[in-house]
TIMI-501138 format. One record per residue (C-alpha): residue number from 0; residue in one letter; x negated, y, z. Coordinates in pm, 1 decimal. Layout:
# residues N
{num=NUM, residuo=A, X=X, Y=Y, Z=Z}
...
***
This chain:
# residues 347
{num=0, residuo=X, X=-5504.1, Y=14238.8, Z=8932.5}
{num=1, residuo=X, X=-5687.2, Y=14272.7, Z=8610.2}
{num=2, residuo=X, X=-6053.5, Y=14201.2, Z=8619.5}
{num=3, residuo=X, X=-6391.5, Y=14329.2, Z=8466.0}
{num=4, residuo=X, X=-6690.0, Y=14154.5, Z=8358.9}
{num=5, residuo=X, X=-6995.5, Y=14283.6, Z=8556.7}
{num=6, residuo=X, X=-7338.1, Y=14187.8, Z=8413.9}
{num=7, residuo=X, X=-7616.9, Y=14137.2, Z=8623.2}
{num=8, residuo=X, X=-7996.5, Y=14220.5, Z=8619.0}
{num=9, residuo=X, X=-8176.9, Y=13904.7, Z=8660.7}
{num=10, residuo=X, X=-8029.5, Y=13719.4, Z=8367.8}
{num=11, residuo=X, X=-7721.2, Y=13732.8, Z=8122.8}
{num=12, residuo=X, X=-7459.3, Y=13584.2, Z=8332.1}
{num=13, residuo=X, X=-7132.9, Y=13801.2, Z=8400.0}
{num=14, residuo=X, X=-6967.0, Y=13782.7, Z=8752.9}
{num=15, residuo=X, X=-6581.8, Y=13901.0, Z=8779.2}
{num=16, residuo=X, X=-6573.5, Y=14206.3, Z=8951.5}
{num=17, residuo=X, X=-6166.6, Y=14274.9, Z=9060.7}
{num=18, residuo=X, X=-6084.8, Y=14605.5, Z=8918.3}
{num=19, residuo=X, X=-6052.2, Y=14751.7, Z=9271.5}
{num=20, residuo=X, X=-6411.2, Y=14815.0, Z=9258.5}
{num=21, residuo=X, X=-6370.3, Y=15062.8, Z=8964.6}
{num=22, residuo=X, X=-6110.2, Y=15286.9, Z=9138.9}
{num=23, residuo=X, X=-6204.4, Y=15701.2, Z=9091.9}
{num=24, residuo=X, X=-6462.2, Y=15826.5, Z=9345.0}
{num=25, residuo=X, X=-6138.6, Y=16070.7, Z=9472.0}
{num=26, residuo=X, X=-5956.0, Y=15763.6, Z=9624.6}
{num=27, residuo=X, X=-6247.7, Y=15658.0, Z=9820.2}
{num=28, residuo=X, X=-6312.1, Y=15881.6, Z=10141.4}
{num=29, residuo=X, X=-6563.2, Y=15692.5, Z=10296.2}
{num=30, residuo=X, X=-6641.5, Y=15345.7, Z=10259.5}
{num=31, residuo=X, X=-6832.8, Y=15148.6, Z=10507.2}
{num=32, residuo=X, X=-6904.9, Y=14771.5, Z=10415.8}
{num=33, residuo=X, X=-7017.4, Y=14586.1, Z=10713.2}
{num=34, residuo=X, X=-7108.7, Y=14217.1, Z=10702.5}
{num=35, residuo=X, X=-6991.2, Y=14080.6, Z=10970.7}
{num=36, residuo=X, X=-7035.5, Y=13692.4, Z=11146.1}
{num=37, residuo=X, X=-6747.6, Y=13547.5, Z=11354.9}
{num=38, residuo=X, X=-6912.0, Y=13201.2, Z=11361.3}
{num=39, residuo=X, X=-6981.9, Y=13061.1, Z=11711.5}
{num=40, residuo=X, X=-7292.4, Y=12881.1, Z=11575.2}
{num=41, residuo=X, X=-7632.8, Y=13085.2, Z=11567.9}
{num=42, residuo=X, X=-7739.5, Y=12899.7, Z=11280.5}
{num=43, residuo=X, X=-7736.3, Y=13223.9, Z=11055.9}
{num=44, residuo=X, X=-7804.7, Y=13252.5, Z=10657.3}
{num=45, residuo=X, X=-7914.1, Y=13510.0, Z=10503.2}
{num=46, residuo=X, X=-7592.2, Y=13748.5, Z=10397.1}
{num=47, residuo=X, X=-7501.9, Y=13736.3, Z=10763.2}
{num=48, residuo=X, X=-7795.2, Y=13872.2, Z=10914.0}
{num=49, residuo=X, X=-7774.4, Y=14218.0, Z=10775.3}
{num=50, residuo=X, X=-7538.7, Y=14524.5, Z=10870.7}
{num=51, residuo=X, X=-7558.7, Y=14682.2, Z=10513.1}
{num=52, residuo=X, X=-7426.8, Y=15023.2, Z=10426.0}
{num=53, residuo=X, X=-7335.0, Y=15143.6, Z=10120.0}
{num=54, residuo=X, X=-7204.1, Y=15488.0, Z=10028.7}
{num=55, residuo=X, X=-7193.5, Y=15620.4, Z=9654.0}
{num=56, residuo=X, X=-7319.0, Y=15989.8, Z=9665.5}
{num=57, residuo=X, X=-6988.4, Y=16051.6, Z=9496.0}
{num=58, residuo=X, X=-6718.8, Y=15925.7, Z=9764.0}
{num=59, residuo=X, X=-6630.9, Y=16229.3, Z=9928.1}
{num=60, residuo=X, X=-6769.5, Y=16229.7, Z=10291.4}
{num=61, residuo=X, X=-6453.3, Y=16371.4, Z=10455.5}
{num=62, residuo=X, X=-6413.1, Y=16225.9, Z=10799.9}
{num=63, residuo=X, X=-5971.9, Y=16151.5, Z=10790.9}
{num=64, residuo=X, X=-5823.1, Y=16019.0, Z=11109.5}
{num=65, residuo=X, X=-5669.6, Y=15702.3, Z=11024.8}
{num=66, residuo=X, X=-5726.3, Y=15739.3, Z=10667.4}
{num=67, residuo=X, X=-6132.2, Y=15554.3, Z=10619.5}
{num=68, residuo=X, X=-6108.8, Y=15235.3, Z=10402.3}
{num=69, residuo=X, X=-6302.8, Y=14958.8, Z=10551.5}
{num=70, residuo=X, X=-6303.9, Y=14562.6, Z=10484.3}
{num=71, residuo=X, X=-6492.8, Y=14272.3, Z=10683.4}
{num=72, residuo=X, X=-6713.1, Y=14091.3, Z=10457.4}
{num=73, residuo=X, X=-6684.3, Y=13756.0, Z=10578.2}
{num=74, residuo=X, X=-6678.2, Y=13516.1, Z=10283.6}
{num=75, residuo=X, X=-6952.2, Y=13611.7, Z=10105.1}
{num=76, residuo=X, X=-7175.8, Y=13288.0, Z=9926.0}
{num=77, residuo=X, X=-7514.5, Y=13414.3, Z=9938.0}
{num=78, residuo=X, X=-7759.7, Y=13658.0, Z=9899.2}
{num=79, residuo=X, X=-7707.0, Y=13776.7, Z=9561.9}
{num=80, residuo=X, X=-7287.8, Y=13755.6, Z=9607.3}
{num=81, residuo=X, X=-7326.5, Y=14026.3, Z=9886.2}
{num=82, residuo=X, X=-7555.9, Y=14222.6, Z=9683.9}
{num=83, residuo=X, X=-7278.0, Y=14196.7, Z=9366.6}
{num=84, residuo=X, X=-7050.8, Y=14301.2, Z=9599.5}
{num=85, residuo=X, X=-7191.8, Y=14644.9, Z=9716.9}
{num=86, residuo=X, X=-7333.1, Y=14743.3, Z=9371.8}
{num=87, residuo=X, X=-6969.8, Y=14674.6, Z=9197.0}
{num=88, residuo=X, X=-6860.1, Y=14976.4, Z=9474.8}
{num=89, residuo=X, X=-7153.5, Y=15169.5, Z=9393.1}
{num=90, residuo=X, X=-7140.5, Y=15184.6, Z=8994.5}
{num=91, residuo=X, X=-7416.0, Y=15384.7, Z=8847.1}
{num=92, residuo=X, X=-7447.3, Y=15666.7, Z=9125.0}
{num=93, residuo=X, X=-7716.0, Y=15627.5, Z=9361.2}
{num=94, residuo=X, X=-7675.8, Y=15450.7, Z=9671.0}
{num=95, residuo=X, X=-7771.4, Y=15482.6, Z=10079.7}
{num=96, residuo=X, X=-7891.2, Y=15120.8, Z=10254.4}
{num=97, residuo=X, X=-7898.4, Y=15023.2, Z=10588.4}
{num=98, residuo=X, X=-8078.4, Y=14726.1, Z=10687.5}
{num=99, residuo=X, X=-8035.9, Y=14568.4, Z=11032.9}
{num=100, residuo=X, X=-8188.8, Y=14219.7, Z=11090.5}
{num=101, residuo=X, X=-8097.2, Y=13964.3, Z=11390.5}
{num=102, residuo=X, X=-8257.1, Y=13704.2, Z=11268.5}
{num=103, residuo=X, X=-8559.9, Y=13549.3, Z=11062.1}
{num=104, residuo=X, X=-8514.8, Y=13455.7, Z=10703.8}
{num=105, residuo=X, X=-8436.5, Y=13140.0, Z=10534.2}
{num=106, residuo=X, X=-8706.4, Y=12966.8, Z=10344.5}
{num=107, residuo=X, X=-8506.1, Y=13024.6, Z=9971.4}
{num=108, residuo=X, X=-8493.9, Y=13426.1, Z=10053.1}
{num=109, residuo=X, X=-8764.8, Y=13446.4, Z=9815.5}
{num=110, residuo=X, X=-8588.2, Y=13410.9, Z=9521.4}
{num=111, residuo=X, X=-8361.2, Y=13676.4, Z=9558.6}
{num=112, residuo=X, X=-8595.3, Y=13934.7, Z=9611.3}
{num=113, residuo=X, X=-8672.3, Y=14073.9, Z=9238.8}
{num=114, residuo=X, X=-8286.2, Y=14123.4, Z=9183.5}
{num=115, residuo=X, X=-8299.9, Y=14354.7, Z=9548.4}
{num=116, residuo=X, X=-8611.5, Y=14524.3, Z=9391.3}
{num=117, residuo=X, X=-8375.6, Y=14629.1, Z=9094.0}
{num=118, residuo=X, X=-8099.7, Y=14723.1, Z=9259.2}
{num=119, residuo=X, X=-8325.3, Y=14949.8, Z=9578.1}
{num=120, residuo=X, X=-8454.3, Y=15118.9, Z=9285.2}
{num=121, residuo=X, X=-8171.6, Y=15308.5, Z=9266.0}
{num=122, residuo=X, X=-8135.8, Y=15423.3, Z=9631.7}
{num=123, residuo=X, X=-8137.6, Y=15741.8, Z=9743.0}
{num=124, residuo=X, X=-8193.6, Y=15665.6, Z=10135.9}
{num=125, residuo=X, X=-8269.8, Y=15350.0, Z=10309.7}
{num=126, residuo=X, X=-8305.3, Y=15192.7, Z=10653.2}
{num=127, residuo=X, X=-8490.7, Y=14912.0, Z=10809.8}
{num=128, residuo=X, X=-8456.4, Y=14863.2, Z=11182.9}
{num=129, residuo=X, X=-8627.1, Y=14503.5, Z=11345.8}
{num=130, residuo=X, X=-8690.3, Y=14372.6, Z=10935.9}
{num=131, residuo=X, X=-9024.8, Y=14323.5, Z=10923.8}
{num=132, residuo=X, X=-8961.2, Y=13984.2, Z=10730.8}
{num=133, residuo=X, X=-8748.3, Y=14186.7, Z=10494.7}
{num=134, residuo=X, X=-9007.1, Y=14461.9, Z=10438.9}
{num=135, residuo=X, X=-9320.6, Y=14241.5, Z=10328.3}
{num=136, residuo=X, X=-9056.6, Y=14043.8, Z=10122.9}
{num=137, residuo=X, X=-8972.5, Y=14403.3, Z=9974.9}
{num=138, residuo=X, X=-9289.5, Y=14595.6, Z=9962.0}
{num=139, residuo=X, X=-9555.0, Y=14310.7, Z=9883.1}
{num=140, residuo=X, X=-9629.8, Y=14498.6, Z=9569.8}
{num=141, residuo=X, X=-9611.7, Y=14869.1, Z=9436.4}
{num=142, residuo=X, X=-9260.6, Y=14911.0, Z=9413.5}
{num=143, residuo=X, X=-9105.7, Y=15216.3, Z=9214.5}
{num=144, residuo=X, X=-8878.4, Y=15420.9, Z=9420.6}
{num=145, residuo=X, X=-8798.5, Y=15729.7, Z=9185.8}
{num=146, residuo=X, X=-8490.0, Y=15868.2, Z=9347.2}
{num=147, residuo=X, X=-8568.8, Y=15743.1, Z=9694.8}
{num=148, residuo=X, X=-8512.5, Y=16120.4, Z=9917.4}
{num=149, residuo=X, X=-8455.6, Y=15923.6, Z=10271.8}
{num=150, residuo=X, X=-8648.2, Y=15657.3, Z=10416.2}
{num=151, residuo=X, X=-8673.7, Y=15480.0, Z=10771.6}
{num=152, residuo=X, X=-8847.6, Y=15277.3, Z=10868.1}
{num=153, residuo=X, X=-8845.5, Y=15106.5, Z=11247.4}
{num=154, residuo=X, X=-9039.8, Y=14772.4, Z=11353.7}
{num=155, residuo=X, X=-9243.5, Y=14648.6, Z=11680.6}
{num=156, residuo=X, X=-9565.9, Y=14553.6, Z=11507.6}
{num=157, residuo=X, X=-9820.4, Y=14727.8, Z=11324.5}
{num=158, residuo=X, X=-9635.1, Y=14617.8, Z=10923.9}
{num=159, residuo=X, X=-9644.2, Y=14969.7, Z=10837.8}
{num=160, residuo=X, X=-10047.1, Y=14907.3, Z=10713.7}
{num=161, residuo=X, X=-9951.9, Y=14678.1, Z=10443.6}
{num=162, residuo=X, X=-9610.8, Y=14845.0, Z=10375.2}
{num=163, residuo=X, X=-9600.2, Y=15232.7, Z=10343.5}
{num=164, residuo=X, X=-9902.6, Y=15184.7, Z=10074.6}
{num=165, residuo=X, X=-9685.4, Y=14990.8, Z=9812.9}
{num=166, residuo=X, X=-9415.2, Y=15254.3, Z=9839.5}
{num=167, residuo=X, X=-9440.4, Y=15486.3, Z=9524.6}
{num=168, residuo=X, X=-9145.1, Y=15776.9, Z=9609.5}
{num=169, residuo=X, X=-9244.1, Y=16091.9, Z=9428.0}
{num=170, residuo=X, X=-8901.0, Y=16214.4, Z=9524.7}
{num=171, residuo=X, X=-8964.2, Y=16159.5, Z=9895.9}
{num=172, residuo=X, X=-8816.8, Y=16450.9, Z=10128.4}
{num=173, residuo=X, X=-8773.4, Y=16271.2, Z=10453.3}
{num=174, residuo=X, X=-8989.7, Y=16021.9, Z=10613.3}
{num=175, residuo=X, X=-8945.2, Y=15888.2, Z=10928.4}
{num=176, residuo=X, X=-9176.4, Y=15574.9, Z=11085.9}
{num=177, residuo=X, X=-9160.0, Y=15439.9, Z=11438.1}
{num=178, residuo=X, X=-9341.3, Y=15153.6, Z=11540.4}
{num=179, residuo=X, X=-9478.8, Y=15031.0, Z=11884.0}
{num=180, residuo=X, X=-9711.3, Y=14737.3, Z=11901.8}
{num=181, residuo=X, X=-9822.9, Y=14622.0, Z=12183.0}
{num=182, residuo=X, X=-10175.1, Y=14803.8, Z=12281.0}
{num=183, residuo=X, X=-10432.7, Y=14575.5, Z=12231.8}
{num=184, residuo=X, X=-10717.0, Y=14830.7, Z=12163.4}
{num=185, residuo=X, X=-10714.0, Y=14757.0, Z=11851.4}
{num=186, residuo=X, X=-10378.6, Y=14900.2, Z=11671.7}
{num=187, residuo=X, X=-10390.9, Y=15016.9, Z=11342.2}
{num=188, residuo=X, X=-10325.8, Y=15407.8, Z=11230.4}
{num=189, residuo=X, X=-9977.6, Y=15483.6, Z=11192.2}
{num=190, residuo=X, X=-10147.0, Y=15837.0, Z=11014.7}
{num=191, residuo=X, X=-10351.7, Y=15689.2, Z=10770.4}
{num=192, residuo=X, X=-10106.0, Y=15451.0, Z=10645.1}
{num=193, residuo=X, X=-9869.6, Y=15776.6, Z=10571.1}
{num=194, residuo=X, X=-10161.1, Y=15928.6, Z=10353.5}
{num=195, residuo=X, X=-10197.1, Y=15607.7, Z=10181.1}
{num=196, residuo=X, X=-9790.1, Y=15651.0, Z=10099.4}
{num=197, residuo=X, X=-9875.1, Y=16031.0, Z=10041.0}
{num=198, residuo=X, X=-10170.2, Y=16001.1, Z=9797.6}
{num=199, residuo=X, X=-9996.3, Y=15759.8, Z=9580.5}
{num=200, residuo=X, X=-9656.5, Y=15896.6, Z=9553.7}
{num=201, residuo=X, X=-9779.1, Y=16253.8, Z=9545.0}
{num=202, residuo=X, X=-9470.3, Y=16397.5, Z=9680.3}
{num=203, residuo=X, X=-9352.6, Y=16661.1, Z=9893.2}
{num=204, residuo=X, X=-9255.1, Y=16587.2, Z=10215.8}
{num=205, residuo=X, X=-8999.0, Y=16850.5, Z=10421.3}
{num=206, residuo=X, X=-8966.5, Y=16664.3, Z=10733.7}
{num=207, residuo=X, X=-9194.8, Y=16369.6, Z=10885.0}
{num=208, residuo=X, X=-9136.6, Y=16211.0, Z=11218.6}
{num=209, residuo=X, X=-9387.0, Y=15964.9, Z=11350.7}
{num=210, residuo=X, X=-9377.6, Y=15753.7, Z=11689.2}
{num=211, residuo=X, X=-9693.8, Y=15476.2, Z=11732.8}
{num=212, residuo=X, X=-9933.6, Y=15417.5, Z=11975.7}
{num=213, residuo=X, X=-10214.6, Y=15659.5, Z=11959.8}
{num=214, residuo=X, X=-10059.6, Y=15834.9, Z=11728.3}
{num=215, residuo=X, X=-10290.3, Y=16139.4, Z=11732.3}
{num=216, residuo=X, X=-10664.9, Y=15936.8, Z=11721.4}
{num=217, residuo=X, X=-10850.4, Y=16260.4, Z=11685.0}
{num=218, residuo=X, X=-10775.1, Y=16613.4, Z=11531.5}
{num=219, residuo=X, X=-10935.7, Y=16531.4, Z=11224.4}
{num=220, residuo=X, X=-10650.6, Y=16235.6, Z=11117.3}
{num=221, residuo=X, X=-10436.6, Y=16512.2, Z=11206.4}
{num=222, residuo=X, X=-10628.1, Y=16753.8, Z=10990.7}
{num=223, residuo=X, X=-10627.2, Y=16541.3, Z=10695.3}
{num=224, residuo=X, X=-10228.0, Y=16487.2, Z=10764.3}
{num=225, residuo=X, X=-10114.3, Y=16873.9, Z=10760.9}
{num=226, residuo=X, X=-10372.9, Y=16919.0, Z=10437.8}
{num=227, residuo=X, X=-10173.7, Y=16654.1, Z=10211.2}
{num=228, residuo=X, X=-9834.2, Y=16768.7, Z=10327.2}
{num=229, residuo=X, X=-9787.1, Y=17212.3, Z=10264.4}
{num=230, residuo=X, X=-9452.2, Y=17159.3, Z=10217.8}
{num=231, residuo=X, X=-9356.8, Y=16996.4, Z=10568.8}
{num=232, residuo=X, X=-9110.7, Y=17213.5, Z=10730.8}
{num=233, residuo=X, X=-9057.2, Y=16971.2, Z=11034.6}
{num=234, residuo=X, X=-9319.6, Y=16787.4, Z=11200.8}
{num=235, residuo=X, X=-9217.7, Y=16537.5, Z=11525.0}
{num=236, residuo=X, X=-9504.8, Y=16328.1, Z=11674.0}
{num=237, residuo=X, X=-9469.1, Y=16023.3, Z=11972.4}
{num=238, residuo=X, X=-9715.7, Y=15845.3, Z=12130.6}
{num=239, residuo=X, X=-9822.0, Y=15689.8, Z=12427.8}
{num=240, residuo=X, X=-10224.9, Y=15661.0, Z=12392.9}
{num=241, residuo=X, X=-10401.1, Y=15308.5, Z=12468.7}
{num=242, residuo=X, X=-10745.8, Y=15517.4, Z=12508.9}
{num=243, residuo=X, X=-10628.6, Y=15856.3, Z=12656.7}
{num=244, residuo=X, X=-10836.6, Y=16174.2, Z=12448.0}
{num=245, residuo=X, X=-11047.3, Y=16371.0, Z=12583.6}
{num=246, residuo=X, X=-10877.3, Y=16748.8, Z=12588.5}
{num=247, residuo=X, X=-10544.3, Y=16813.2, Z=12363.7}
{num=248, residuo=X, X=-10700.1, Y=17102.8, Z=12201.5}
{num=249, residuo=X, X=-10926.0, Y=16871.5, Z=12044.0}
{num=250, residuo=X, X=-10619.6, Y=16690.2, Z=11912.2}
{num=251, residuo=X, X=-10405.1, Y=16997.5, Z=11810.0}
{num=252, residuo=X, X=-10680.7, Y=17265.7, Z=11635.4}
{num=253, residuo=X, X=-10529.1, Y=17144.6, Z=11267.9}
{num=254, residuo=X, X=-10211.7, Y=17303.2, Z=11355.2}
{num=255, residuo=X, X=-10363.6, Y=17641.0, Z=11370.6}
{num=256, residuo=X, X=-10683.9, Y=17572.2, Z=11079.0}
{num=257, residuo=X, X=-10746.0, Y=17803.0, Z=10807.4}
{num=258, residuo=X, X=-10952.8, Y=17671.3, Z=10499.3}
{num=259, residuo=X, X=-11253.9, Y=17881.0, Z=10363.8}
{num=260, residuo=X, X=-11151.0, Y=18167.3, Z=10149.9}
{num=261, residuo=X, X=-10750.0, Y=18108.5, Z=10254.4}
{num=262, residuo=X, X=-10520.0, Y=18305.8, Z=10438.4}
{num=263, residuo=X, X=-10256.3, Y=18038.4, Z=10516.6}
{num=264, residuo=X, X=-10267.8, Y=17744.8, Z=10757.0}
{num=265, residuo=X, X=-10238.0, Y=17424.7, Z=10620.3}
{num=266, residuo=X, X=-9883.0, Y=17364.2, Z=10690.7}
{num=267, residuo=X, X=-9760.9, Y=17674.5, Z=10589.6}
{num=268, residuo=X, X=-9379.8, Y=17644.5, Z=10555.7}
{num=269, residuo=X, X=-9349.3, Y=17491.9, Z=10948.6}
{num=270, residuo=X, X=-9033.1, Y=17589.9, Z=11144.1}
{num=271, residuo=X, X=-8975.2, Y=17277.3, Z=11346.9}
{num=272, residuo=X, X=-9218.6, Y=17116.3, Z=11581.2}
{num=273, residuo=X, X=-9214.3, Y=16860.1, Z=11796.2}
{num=274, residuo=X, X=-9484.2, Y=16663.9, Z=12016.0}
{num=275, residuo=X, X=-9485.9, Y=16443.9, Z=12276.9}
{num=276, residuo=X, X=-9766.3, Y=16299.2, Z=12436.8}
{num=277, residuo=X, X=-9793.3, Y=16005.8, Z=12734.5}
{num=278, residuo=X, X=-10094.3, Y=15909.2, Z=12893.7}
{num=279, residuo=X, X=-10260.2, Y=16219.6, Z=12807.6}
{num=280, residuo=X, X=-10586.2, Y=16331.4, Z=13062.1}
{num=281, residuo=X, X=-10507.2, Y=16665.2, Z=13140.7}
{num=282, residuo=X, X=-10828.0, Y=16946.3, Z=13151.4}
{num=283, residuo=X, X=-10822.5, Y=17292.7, Z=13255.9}
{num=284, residuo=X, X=-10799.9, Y=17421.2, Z=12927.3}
{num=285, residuo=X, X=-10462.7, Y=17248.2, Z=12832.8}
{num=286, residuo=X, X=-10225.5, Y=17530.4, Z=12906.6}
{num=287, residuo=X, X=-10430.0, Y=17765.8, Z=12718.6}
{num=288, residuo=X, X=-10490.3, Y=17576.9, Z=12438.5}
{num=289, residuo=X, X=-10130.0, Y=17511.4, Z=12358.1}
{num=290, residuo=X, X=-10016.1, Y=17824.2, Z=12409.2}
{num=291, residuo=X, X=-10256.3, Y=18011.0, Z=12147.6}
{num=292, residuo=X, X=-10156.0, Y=17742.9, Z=11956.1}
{num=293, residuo=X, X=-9756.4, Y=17806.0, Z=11998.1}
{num=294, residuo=X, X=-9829.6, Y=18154.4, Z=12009.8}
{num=295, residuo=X, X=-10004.1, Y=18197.1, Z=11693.0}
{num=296, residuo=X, X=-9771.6, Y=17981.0, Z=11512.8}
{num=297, residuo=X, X=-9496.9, Y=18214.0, Z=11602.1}
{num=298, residuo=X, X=-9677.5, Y=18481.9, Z=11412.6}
{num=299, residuo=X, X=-9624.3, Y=18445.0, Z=11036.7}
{num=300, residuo=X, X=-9970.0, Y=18671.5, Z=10998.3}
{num=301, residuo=X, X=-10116.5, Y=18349.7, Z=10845.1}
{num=302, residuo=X, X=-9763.9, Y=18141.5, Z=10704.9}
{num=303, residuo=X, X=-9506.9, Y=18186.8, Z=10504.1}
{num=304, residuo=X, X=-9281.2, Y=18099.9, Z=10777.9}
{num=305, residuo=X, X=-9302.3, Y=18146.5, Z=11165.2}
{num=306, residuo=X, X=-9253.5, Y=17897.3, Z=11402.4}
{num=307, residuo=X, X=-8846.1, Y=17868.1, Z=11546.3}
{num=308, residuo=X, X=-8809.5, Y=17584.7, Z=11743.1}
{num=309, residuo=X, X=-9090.6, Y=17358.0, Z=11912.0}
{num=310, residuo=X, X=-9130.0, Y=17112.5, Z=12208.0}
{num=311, residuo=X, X=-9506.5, Y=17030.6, Z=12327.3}
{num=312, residuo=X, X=-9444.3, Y=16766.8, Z=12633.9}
{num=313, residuo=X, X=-9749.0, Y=16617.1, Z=12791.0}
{num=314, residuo=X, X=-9727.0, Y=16304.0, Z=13025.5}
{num=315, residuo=X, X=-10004.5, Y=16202.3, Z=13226.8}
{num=316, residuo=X, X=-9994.5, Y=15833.8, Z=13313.3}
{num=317, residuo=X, X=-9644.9, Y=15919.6, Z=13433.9}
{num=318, residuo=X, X=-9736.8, Y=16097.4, Z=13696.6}
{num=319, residuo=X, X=-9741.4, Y=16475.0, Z=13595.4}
{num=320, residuo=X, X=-9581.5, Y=16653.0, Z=13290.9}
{num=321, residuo=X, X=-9574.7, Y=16953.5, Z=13140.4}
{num=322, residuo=X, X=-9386.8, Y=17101.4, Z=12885.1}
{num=323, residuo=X, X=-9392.6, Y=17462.8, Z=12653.1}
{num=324, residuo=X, X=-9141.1, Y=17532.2, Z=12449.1}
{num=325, residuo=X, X=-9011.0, Y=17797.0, Z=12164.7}
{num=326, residuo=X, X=-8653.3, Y=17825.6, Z=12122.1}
{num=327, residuo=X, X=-8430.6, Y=18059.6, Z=11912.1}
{num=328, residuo=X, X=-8305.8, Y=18370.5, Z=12011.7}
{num=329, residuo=X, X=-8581.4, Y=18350.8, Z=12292.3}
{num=330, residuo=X, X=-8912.4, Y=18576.5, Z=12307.4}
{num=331, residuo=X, X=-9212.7, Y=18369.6, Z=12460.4}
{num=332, residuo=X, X=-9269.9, Y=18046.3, Z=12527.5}
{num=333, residuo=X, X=-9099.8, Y=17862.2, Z=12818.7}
{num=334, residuo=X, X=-9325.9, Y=17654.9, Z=13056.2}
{num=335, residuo=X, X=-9229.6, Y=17369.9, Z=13341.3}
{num=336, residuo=X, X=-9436.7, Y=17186.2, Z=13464.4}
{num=337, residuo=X, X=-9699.1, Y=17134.2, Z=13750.3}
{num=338, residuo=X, X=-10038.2, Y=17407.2, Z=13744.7}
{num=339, residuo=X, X=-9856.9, Y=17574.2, Z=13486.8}
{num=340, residuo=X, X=-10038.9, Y=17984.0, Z=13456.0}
{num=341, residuo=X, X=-9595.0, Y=18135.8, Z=13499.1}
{num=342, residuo=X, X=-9263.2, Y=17976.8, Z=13406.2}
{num=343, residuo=X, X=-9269.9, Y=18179.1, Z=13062.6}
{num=344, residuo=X, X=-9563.0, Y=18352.8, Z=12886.8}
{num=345, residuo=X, X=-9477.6, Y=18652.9, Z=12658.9}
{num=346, residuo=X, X=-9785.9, Y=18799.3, Z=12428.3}
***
């Protein structure tokens, strides 16, 4: 098979590249690379301990029976090697990531972590799930992400603070962030962090979905959320709170805000919402409160769009829930739940 000289960002070296890697866009289907480790040992370096994905926006996504192209990576040197490997699939188009780490880095990961800088540059979407080693080895810095559209992020700790700041995406459509620390009364704003993200990339979000503890701390951190973000078109919050709030209506008012001298609310463009709240205190004004909020948000009086689809649950300390929704095709807004005013309120 002839081969092609590849060259390589970090220095002027050429690796080999067999010429299967150049083969038209049309052949390819789908192609999934997956890294896999059949060793018995546990002793893992650093290729195996990801579950990378990599799909050129130009391989036609046609789903084939029996016809997706697929090959074990298994013999793989090193870091770099596995990177050379995707990137020779990938050409010049941008590229979708998928992180998945099993296991904590070696000491010498360091070194490969400008040439994974140059070559994430070009992504259009990427994953972490569990990498929080991977992350601050990423995003220790500012780090230019101009055609970055896509980005998830899950972890168990509270990494998101130093993170989401260093991430500079004016291109950014879709955000999503879910992290659950243990509560320790002191866990850091999963909000704030976002408008950190926000403020410096400056771009316009269409769909944001957030899951931390406390992830509402009061309704002006949601206030100041909805305000950076007009474009949103799809807002989900989860959150189980450490300190329960006093009333949700004190949490929820930005959803329904008008500035001075404006006739729009602040997210104007909302069609999707989604909240879900455990360890909420209840009050006698909860039922009310979210449904003048539901109900006015169905209205497009004061939006360019009115509300389709949304899903307010409320879970206090696992004992009682409640739950108002607004579905398609449906007039009102569908209640269950205990103390509830009817099973479905119509204005």
């Amino acid at each position: 098979m002839e081969e092609y000289p590849v060259s390589q960002p970090d220095n002027s070296s050429t690796v080999v590249i067999p010429a299967v890697h150049l083969l038209p866009a049309e052949l390819l289907s789908q192609v999934f690379e997956e890294l896999l480790d059949q060793r018995d040992s546990f002793e893992y370096q650093l290729g195996p301990c990801f579950t990378p994905l990599v799909l050129s926006q130009l391989w036609r996504r046609i789903h084939v029976s029996g016809n997706v192209y697929g090959r074990p990576l298994r013999t793989l040197g090193g870091f770099s090697n596995l990177m050379e490997s995707f990137m020779a699939r990938a050409s010049g188009h941008t590229i979708q990531l998928s992180f998945e780490l099993f296991s904590k880095l070696p000491m010498d990961s360091k070194e490969y972590t400008d040439s994974w800088r140059f070559y994430m540059a070009r992504s259009q979407s990427l994953m972490f799930e569990d990498a929080a080693d991977l992350l601050q080895l990423f995003f220790h810095s500012p780090f230019q992400q101009p055609l970055l559209e896509d980005l998830s992020i899950w972890c168990s700790g509270d990494e998101f603070t130093d993170i989401l700041p260093c991430i500079i995406a004016p291109s950014l459509h879709h955000l999503v962030v879910s992290s659950f620390p243990r509560p320790n009364g002191n866990n850091q704003s999963l909000i704030l962090s976002v408008l950190s993200l926000l403020e410096i990339s400056g771009c316009r979000l269409e769909v944001l979905d957030l899951e931390c503890i406390d992830i509402i701390r009061d309704g002006d951190e949601l206030y100041q959320l909805l305000k950076a973000v007009p474009s949103l078109v799809s807002l989900t919050l989860r959150g189980a709170y450490n300190v329960p709030p006093t009333a949700i209506g004190h949490l929820l008012w930005p959803l329904v805000h008008r500035e001075d001298q404006s006739s729009q609310y602040l997210v104007p463009l909302l069609r999707r919402l989604s909240l879900s709240l455990e360890l909420v205190v209840a009050d006698d004004h909860m039922d009310r409160d979210v449904t003048n909020i539901l109900h006015l948000r169905q209205s497009s009086e004061f939006s360019m769009a009115s509300l389709e689809w949304a899903v307010i649950t409320v879970d206090e300390w696992d004992e009682r829930e409640w739950q108002w929704e607004v579905r398609p095709g449906t007039e009102g807004i569908i209640k269950t739940g205990q103390a509830l005013a009817s099973d479905s309120f119509t204005p």
